[in-house]
KEVEXKE-283732 format. One line per 10 residues: their letters; for each residue x, y, z of C-alpha. Coordinates in steps of 0.25 Angstrom, whole numbers, padded with zeros to 4 digits. Example, Ala and Ser with C-alpha at 12.3 -4.5 7.8 and 13.67 -1.06 7.14 Angstrom:
# KEVEXKE-283732
as) 0049,-0018,0031 ~ 0055,-0004,0029
This chain:
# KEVEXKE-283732
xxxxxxxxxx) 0564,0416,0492 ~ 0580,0420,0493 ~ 0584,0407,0490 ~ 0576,0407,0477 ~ 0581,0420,0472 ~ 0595,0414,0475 ~ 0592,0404,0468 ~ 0587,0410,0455 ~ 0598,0421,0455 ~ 0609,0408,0457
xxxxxxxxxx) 0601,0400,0445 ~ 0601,0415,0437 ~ 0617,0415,0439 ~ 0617,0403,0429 ~ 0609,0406,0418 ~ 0614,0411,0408 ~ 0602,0421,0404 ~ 0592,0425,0413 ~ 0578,0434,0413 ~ 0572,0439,0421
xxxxxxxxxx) 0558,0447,0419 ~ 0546,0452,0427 ~ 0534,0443,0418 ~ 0523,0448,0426 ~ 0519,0457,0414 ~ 0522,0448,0403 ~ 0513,0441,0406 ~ 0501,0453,0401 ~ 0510,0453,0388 ~ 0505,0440,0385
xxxxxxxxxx) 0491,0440,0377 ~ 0479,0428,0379 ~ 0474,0422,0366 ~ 0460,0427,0364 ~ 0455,0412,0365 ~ 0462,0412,0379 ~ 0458,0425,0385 ~ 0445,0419,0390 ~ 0454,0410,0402 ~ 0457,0422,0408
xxxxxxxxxx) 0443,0429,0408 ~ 0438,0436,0421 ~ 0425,0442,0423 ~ 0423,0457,0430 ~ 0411,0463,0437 ~ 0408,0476,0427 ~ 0400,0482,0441 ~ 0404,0475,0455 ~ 0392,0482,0461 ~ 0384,0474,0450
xxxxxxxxxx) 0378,0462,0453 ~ 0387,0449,0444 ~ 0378,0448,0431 ~ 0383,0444,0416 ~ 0382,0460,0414 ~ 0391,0465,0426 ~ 0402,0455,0422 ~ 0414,0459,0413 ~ 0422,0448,0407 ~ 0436,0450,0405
xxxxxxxxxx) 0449,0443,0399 ~ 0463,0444,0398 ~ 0468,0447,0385 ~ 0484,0443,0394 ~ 0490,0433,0401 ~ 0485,0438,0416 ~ 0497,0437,0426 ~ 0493,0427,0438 ~ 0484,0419,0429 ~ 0493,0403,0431
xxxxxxxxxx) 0495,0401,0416 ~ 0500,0416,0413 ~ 0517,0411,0418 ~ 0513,0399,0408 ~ 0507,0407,0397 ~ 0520,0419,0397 ~ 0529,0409,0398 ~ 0523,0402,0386 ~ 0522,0414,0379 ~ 0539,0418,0383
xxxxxxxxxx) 0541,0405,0375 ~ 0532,0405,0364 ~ 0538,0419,0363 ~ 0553,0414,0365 ~ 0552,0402,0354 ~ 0541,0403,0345 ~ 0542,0419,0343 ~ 0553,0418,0335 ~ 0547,0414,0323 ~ 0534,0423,0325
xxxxxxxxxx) 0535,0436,0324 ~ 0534,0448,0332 ~ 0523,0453,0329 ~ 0514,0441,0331 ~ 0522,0439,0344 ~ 0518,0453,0348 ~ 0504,0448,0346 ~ 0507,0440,0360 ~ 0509,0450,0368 ~ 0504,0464,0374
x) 0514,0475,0374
């Protein structure tokens, strides 16, 4: 693990810019289309103590990119560069309609 850091902060050394940022929240900044929520649909017992019946279910969906899900790094890191490159031309406003502040 040592050598790794090493390693970064050498490789850091000849960059010429570097960030550095704790995503783990970016990535509940991030909105699911509506026609993509349903991917991330769970299901909640309403009662425990009740017997499972269509009536004692709860159906949930997450309206975010949820961290720990395998797609989420790929989704925020398509969402930094569709953000870096094509927002340039869009404007902020329609960009704000991305994200969850």
């Amino acid at each position: 693990m040592i050598n790794k850091i090493f390693g970064i902060l050498i490789r850091m050394r000849y960059a010429r810019y570097v960030i550095v940022a704790d995503i783990a929240k970016a990535f509940h900044q991030v909105r699911l289309q509506e026609e993509f929520r349903n991917t991330t649909m769970f299901l909640w017992l309403k009662d425990p103590s009740k017997p499972v019946t269509a009536q004692n279910i709860q159906i949930y969906r997450f309206t975010r990119i949820p961290f720990g899900v395998a797609s989420s790094p790929f989704l925020l890191a398509a969402y930094i560069y569709y953000c870096s490159t094509v927002t340039q031309t869009i404007s902020i406003e329609r960009s704000k309609t991305y994200l969850c502040r």
